[in-house]
Predicted model as a PDB file, atoms N, CA, C, CB and O in Angstrom, pLDDT in the B-factor column:
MODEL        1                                                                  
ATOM      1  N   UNK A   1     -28.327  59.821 150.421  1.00 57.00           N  
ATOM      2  CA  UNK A   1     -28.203  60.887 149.447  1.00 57.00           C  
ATOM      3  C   UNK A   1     -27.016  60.625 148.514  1.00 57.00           C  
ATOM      4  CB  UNK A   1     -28.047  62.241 150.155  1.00 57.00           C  
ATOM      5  O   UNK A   1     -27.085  60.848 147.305  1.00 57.00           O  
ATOM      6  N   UNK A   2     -25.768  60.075 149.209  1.00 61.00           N  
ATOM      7  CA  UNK A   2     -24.834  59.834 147.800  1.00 61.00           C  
ATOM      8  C   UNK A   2     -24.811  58.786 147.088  1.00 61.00           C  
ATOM      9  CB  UNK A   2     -23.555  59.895 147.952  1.00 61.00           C  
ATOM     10  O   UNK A   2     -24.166  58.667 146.046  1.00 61.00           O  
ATOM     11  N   UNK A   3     -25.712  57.707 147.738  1.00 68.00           N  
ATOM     12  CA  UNK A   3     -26.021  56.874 146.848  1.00 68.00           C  
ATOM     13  C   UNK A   3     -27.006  56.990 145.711  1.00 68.00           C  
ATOM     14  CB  UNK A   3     -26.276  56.032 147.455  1.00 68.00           C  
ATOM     15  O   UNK A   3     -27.260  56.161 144.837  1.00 68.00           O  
ATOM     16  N   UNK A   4     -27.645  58.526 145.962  1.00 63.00           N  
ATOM     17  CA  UNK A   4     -28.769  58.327 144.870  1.00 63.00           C  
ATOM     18  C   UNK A   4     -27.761  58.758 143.953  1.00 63.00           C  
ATOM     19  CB  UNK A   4     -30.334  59.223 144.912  1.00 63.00           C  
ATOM     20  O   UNK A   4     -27.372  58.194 142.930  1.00 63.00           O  
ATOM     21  N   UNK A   5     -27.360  59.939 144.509  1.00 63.00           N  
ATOM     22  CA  UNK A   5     -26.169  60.871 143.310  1.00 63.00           C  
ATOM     23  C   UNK A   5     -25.208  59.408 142.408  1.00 63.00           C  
ATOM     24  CB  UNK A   5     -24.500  62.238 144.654  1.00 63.00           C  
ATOM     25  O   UNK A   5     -25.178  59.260 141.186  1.00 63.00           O  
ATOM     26  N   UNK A   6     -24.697  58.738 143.173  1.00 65.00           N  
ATOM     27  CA  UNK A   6     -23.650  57.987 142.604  1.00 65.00           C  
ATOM     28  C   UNK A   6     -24.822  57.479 141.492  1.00 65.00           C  
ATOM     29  CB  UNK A   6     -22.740  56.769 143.705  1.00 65.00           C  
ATOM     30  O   UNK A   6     -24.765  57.928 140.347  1.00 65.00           O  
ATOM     31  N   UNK A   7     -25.934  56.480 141.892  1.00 67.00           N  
ATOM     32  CA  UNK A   7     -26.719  55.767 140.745  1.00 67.00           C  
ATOM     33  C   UNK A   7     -27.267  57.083 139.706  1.00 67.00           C  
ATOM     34  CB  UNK A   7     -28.180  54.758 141.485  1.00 67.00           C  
ATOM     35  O   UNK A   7     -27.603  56.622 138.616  1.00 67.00           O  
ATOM     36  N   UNK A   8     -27.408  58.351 139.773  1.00 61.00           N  
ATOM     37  CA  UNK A   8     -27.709  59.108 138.396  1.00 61.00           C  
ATOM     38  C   UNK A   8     -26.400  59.263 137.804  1.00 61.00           C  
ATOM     39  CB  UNK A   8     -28.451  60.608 138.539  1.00 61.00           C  
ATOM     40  O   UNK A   8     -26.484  59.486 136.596  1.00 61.00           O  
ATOM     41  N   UNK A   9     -25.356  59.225 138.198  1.00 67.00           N  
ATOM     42  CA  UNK A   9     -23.841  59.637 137.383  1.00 67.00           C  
ATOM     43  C   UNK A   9     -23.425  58.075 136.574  1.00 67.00           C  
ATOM     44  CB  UNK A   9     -22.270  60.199 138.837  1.00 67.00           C  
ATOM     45  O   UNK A   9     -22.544  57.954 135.722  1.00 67.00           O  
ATOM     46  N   UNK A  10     -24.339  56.936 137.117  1.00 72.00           N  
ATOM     47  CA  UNK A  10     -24.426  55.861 136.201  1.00 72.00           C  
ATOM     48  C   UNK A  10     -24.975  55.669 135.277  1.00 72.00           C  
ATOM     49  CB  UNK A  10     -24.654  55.108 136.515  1.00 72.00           C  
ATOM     50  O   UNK A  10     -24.555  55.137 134.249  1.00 72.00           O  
ATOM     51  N   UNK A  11     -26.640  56.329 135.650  1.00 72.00           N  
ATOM     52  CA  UNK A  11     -27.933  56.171 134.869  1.00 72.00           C  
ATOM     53  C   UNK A  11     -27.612  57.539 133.756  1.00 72.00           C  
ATOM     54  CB  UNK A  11     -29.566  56.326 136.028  1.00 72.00           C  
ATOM     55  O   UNK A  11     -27.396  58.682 134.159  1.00 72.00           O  
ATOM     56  N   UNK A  12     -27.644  57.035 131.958  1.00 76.00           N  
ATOM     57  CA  UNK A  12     -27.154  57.719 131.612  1.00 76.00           C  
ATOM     58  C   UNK A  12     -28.301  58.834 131.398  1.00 76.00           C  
ATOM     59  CB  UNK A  12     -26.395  57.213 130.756  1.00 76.00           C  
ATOM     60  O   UNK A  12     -28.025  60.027 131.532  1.00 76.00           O  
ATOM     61  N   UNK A  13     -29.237  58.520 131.153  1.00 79.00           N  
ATOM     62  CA  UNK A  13     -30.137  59.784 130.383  1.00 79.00           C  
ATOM     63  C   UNK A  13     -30.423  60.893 131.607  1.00 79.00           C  
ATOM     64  CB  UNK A  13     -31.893  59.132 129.655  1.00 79.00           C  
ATOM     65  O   UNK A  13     -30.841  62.013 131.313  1.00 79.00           O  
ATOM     66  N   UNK A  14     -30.107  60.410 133.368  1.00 72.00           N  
ATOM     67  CA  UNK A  14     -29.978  61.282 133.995  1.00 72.00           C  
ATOM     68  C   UNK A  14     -28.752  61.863 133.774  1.00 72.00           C  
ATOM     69  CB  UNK A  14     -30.244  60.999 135.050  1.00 72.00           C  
ATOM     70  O   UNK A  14     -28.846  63.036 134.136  1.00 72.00           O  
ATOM     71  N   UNK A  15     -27.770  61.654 133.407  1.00 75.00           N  
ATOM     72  CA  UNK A  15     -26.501  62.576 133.463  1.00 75.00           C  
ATOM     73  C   UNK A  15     -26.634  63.776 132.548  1.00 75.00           C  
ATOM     74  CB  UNK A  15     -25.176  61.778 133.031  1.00 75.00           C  
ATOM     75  O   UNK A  15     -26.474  64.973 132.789  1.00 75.00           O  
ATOM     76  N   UNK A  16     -27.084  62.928 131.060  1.00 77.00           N  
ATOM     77  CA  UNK A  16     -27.500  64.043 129.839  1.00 77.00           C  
ATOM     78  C   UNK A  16     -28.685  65.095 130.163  1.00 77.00           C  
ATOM     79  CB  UNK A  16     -28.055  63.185 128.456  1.00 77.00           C  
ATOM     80  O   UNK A  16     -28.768  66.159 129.549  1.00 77.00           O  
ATOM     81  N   UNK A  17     -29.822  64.623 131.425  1.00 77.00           N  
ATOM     82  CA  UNK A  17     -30.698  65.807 131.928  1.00 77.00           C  
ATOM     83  C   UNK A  17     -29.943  66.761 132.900  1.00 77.00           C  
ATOM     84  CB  UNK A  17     -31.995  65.248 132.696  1.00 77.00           C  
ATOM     85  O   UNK A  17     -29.977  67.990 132.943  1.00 77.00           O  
ATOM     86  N   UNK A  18     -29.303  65.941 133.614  1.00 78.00           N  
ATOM     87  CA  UNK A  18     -28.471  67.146 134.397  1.00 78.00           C  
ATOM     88  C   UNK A  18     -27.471  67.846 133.773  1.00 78.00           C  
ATOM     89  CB  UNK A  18     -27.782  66.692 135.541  1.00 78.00           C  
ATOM     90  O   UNK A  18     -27.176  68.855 134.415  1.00 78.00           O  
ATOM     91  N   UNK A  19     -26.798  67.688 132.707  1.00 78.00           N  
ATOM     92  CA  UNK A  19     -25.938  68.631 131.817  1.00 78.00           C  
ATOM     93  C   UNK A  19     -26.817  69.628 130.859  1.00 78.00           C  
ATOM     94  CB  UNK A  19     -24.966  67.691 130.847  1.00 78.00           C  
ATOM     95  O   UNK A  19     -26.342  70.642 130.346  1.00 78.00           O  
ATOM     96  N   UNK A  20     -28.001  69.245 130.716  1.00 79.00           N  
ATOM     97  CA  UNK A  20     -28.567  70.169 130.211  1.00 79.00           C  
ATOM     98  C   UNK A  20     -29.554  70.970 130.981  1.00 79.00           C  
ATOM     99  CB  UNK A  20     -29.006  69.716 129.242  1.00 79.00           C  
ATOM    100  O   UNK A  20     -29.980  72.008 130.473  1.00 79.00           O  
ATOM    101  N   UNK A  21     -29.984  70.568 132.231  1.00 83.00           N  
ATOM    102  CA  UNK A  21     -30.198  71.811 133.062  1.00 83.00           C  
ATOM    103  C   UNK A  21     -29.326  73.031 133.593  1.00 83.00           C  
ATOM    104  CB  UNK A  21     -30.586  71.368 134.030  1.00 83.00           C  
ATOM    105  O   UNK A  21     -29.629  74.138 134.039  1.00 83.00           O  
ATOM    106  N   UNK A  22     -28.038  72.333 133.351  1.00 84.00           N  
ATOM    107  CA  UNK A  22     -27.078  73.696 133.801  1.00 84.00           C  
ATOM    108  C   UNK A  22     -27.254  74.151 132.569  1.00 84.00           C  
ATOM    109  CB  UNK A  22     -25.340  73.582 134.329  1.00 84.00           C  
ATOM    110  O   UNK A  22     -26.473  73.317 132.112  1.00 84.00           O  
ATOM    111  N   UNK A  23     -27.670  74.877 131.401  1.00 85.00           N  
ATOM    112  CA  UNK A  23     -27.638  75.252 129.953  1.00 85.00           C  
ATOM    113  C   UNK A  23     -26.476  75.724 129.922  1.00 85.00           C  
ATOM    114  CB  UNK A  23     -28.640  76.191 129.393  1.00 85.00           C  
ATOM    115  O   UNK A  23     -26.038  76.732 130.477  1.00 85.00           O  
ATOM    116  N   UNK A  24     -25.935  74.935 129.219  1.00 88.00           N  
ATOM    117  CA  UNK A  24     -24.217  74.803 128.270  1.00 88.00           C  
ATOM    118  C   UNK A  24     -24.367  75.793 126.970  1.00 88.00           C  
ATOM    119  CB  UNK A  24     -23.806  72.807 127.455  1.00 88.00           C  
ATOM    120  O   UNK A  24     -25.299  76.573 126.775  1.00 88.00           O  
ATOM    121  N   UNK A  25     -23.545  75.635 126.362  1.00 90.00           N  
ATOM    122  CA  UNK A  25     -23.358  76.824 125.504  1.00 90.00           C  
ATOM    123  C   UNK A  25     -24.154  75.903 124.111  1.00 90.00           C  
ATOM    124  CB  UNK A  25     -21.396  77.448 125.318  1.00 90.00           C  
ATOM    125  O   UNK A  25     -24.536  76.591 123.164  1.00 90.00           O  
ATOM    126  N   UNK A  26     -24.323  74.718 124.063  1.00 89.00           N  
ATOM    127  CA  UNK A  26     -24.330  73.686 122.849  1.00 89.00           C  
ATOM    128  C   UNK A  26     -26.503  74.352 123.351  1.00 89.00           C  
ATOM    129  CB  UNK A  26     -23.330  71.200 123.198  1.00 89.00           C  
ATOM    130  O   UNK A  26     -27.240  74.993 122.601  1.00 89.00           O  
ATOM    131  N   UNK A  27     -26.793  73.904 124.612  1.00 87.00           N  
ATOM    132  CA  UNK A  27     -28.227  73.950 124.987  1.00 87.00           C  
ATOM    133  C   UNK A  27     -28.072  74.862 124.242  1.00 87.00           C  
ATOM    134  CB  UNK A  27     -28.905  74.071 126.371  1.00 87.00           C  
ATOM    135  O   UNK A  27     -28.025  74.693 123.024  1.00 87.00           O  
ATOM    136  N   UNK A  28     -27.955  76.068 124.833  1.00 91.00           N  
ATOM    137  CA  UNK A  28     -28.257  77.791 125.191  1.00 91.00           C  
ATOM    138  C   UNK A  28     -28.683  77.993 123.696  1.00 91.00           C  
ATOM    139  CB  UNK A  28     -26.656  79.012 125.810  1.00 91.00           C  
ATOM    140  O   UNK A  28     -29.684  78.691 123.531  1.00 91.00           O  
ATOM    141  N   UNK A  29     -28.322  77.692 123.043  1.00 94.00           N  
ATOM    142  CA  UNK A  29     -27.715  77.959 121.521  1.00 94.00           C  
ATOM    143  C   UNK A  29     -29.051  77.604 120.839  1.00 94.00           C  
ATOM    144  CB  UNK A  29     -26.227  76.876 120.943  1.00 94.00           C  
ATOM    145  O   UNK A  29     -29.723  78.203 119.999  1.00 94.00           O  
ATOM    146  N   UNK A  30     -29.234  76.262 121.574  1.00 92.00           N  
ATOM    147  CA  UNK A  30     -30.399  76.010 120.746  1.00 92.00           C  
ATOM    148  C   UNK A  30     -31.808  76.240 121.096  1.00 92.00           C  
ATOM    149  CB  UNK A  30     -30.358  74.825 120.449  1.00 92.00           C  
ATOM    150  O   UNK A  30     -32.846  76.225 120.435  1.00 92.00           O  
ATOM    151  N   UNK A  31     -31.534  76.456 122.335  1.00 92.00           N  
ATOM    152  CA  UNK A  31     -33.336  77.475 123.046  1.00 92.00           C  
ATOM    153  C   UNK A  31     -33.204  78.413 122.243  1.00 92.00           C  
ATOM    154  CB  UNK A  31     -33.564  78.335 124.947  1.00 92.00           C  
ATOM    155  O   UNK A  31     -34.298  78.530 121.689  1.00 92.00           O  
ATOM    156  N   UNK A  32     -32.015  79.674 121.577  1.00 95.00           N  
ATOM    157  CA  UNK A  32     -32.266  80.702 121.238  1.00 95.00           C  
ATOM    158  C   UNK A  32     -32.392  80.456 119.481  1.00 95.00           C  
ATOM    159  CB  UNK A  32     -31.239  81.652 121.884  1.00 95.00           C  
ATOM    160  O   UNK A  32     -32.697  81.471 118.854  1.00 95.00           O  
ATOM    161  N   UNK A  33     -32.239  79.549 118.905  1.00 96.00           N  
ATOM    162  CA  UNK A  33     -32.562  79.053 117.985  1.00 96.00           C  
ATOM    163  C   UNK A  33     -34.108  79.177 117.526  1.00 96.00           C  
ATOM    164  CB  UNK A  33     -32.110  77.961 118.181  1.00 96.00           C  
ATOM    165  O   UNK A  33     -34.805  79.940 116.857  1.00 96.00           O  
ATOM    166  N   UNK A  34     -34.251  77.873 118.343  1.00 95.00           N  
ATOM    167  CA  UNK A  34     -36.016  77.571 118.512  1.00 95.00           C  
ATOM    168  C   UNK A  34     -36.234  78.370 118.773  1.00 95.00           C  
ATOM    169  CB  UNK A  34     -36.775  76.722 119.327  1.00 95.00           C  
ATOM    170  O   UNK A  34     -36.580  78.896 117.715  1.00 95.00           O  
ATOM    171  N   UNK A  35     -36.359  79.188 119.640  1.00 96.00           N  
ATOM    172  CA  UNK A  35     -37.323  80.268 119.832  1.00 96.00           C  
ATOM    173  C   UNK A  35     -37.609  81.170 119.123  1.00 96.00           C  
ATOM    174  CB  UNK A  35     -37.169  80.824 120.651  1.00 96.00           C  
ATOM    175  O   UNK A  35     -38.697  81.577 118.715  1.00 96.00           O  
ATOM    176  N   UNK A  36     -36.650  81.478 118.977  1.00 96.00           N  
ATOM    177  CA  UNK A  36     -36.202  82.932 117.880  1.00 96.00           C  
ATOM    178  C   UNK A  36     -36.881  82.268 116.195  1.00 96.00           C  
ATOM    179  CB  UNK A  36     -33.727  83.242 117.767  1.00 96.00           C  
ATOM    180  O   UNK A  36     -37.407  83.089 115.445  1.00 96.00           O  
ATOM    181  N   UNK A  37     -36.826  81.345 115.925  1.00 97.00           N  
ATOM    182  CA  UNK A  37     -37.628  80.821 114.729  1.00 97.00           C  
ATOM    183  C   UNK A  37     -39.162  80.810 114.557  1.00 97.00           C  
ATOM    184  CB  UNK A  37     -37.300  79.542 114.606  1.00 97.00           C  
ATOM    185  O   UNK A  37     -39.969  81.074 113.665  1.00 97.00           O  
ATOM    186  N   UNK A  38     -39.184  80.302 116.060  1.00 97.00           N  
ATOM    187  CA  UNK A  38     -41.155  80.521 116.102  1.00 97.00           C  
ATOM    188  C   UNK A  38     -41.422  81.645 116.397  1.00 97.00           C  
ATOM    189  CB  UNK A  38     -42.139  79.707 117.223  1.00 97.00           C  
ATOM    190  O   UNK A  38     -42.212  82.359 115.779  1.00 97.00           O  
ATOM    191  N   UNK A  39     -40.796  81.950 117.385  1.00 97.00           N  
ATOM    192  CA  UNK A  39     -41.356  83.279 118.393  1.00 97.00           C  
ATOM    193  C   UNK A  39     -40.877  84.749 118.328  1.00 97.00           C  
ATOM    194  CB  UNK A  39     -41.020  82.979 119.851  1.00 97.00           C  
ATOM    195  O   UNK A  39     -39.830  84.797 117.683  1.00 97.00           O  
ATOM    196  N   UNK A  40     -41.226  85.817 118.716  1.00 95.00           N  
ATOM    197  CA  UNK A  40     -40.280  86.996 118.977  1.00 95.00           C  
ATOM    198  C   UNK A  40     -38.740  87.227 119.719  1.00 95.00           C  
ATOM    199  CB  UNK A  40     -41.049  87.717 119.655  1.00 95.00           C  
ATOM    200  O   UNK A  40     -38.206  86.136 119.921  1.00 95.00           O  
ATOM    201  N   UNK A  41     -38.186  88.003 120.019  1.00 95.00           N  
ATOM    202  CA  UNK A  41     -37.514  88.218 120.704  1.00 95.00           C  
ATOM    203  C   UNK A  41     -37.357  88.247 122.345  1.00 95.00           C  
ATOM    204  CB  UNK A  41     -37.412  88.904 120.213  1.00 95.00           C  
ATOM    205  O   UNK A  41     -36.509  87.963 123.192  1.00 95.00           O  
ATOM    206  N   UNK A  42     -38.878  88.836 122.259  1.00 97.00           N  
ATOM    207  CA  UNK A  42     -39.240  89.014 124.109  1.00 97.00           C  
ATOM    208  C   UNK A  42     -39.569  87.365 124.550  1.00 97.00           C  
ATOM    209  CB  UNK A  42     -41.093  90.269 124.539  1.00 97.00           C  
ATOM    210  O   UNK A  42     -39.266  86.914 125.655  1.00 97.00           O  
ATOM    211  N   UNK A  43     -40.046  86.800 123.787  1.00 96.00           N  
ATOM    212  CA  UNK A  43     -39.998  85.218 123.982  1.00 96.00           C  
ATOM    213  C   UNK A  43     -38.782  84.166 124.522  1.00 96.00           C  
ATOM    214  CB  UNK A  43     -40.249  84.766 122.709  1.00 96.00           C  
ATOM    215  O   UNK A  43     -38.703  83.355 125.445  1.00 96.00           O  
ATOM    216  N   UNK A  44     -37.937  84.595 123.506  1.00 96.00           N  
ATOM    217  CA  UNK A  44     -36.605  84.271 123.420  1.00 96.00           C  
ATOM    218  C   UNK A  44     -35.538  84.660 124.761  1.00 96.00           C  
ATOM    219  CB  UNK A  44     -36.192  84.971 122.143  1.00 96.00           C  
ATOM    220  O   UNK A  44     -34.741  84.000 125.427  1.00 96.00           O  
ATOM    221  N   UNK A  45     -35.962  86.009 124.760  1.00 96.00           N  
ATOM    222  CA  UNK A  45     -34.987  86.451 126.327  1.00 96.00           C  
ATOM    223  C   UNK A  45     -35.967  85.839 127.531  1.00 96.00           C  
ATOM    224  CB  UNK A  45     -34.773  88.612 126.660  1.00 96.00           C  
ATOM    225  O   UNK A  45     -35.453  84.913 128.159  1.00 96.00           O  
ATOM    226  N   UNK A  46     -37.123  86.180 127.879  1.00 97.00           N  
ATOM    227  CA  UNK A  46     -37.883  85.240 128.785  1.00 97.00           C  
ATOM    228  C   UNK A  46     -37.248  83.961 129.114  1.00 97.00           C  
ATOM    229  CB  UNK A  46     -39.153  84.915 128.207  1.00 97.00           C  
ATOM    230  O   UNK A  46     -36.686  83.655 130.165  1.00 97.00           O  
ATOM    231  N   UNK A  47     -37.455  83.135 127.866  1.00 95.00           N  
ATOM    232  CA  UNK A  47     -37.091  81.350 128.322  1.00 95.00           C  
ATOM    233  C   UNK A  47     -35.686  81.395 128.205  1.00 95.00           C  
ATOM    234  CB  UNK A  47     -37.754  79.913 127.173  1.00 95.00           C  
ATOM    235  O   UNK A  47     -35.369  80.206 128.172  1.00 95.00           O  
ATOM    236  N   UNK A  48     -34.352  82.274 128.098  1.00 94.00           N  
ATOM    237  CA  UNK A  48     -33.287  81.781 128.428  1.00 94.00           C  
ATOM    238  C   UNK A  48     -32.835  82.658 129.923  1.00 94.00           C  
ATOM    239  CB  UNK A  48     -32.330  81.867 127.133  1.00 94.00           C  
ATOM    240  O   UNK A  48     -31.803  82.514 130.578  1.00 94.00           O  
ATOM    241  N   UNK A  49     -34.310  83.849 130.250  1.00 95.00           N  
ATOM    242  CA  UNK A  49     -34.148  84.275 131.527  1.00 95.00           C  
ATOM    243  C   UNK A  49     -34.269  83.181 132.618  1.00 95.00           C  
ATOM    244  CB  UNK A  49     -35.076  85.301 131.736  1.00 95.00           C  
ATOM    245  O   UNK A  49     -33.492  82.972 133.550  1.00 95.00           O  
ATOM    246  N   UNK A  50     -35.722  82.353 132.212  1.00 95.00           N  
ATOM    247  CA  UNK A  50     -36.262  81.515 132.938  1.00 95.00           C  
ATOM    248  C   UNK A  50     -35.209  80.110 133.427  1.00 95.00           C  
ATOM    249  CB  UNK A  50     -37.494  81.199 132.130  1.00 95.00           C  
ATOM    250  O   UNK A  50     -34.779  79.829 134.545  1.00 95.00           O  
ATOM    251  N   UNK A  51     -35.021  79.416 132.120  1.00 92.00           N  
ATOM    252  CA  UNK A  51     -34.095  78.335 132.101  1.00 92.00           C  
ATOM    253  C   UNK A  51     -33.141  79.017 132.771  1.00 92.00           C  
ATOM    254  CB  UNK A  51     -33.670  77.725 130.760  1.00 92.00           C  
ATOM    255  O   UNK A  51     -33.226  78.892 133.993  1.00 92.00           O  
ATOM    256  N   UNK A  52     -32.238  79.713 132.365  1.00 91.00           N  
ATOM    257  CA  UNK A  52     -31.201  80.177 133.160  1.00 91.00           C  
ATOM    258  C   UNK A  52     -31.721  80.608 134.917  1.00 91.00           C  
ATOM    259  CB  UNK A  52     -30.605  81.511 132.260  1.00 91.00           C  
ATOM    260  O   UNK A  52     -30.838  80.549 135.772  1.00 91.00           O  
ATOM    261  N   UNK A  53     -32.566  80.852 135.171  1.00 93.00           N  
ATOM    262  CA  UNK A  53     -32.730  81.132 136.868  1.00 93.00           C  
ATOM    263  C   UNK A  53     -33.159  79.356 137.463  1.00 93.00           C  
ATOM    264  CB  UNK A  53     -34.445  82.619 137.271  1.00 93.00           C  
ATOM    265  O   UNK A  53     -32.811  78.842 138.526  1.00 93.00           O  
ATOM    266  N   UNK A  54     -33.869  78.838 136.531  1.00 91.00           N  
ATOM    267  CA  UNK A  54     -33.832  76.883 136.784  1.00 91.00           C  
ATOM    268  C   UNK A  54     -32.374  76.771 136.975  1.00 91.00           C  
ATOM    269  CB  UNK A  54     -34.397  75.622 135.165  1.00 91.00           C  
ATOM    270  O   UNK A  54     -31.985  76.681 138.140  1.00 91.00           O  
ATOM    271  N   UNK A  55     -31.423  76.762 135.939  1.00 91.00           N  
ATOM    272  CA  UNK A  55     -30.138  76.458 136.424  1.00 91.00           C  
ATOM    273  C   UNK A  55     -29.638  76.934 136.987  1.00 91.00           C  
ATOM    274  CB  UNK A  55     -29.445  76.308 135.951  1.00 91.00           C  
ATOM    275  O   UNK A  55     -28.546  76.384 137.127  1.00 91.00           O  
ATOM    276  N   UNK A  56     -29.750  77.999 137.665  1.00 91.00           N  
ATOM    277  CA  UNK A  56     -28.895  78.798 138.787  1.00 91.00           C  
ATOM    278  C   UNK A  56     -29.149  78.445 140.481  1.00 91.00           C  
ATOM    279  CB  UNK A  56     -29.293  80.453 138.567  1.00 91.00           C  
ATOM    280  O   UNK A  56     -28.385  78.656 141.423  1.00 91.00           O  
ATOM    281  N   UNK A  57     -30.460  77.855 140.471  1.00 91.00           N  
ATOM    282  CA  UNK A  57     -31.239  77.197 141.725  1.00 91.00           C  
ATOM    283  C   UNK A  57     -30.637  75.989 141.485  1.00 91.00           C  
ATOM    284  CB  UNK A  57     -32.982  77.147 141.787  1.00 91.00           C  
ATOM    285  O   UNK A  57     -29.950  75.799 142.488  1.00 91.00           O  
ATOM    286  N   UNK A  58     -30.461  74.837 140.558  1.00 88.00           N  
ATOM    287  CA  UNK A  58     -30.461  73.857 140.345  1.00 88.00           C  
ATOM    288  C   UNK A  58     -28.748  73.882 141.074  1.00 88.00           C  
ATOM    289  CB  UNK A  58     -30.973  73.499 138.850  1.00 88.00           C  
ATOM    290  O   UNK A  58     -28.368  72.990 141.833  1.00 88.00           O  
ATOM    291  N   UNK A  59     -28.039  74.845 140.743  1.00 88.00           N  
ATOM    292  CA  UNK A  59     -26.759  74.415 141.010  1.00 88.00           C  
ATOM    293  C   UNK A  59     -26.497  74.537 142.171  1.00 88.00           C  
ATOM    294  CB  UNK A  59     -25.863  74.930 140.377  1.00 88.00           C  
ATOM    295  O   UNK A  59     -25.847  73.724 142.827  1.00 88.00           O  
ATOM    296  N   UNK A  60     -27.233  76.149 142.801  1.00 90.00           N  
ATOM    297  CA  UNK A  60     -26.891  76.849 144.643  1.00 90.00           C  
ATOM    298  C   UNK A  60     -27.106  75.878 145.287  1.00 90.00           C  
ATOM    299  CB  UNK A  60     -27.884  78.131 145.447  1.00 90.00           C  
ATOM    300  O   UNK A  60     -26.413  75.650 146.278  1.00 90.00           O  
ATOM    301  N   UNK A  61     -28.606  74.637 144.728  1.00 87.00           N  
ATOM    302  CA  UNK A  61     -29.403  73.148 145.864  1.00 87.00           C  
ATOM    303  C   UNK A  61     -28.142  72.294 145.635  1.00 87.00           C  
ATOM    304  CB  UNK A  61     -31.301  72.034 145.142  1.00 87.00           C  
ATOM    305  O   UNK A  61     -27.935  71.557 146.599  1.00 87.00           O  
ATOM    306  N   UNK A  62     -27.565  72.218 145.003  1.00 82.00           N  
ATOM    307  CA  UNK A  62     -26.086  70.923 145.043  1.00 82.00           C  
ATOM    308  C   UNK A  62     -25.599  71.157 145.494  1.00 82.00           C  
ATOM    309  CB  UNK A  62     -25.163  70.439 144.253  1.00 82.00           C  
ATOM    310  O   UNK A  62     -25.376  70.364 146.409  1.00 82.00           O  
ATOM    311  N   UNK A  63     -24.587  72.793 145.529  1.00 85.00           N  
ATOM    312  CA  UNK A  63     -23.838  73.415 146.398  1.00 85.00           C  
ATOM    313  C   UNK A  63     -23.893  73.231 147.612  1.00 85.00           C  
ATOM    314  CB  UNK A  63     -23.916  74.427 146.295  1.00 85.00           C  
ATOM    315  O   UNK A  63     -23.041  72.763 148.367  1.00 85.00           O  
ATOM    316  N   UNK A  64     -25.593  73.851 147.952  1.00 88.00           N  
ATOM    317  CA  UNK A  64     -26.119  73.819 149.433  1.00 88.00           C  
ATOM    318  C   UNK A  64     -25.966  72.556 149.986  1.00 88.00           C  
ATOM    319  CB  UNK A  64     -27.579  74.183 149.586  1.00 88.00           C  
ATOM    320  O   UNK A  64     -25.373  72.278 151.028  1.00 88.00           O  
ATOM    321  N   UNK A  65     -26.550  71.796 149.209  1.00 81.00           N  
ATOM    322  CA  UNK A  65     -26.376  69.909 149.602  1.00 81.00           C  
ATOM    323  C   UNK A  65     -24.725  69.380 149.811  1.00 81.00           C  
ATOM    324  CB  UNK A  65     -27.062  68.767 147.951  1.00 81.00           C  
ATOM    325  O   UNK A  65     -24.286  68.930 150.869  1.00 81.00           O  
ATOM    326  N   UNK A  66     -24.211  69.492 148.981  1.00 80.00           N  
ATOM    327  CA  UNK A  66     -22.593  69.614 149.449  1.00 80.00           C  
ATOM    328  C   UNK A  66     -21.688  69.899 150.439  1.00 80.00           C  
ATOM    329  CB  UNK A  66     -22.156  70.216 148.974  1.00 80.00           C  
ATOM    330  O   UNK A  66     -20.722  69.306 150.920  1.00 80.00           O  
ATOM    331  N   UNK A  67     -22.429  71.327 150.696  1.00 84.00           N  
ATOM    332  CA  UNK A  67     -21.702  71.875 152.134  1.00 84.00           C  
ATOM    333  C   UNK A  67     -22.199  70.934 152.972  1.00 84.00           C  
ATOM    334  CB  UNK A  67     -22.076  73.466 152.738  1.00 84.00           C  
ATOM    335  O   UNK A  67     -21.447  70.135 153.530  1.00 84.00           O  
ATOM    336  N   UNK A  68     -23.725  70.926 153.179  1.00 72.00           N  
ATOM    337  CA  UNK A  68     -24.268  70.147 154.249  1.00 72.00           C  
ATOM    338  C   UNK A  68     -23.613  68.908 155.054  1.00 72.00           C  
ATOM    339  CB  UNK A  68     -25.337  69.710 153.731  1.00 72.00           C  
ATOM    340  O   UNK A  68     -23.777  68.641 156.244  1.00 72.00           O  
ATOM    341  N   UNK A  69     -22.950  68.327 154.249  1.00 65.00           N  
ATOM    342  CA  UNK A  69     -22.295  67.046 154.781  1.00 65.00           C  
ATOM    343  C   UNK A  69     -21.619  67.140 155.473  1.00 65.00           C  
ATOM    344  CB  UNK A  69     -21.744  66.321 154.169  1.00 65.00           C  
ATOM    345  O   UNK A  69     -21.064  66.143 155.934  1.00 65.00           O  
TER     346      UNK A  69                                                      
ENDMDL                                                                          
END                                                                             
C-alpha cells in the first residue's frame, strides 16, 4: 500500500487528480462556473453537493487507511 501511494505522488497526472478530488477553491470555482453557465442553480448546488460528499469520503478512506497502519 505505500508503495502504491509513494508511485502516485511521482506519477504526475495522478497527483493533479488527487488535488482535484479534494475540490480546492481554484476547482470549486470552476464547477460553479460551468454549471451556473449551462445550467440552473439547483444544478449547480447538486454537483458541488455531490463532488463535495466524493471528497469528503475520498479523504475519511486515507485517513481511515492511515490510522490503519
Amino acid at each position: 500500500m505505500l508503495k502504491l501511494a509513494h508511485r502516485l505522488e511521482r506519477d504526475t497526472i495522478a497527483r493533479w487528480l488527487k488535488k482535484m478530488i479534494v475540490l480546492p477553491i481554484g476547482e470549486r470555482m470552476a464547477l460553479i462556473a460551468v454549471t451556473a453557465a449551462f445550467w440552473n442553480a439547483r444544478v449547480t448546488f447538486l454537483a458541488l453537493l455531490s463532488w463535495g460528499g466524493v471528497a469528503a469520503l475520498y479523504q475519511l478512506a486515507g485517513r481511515i487507511a492511515r490510522s490503519a497502519r
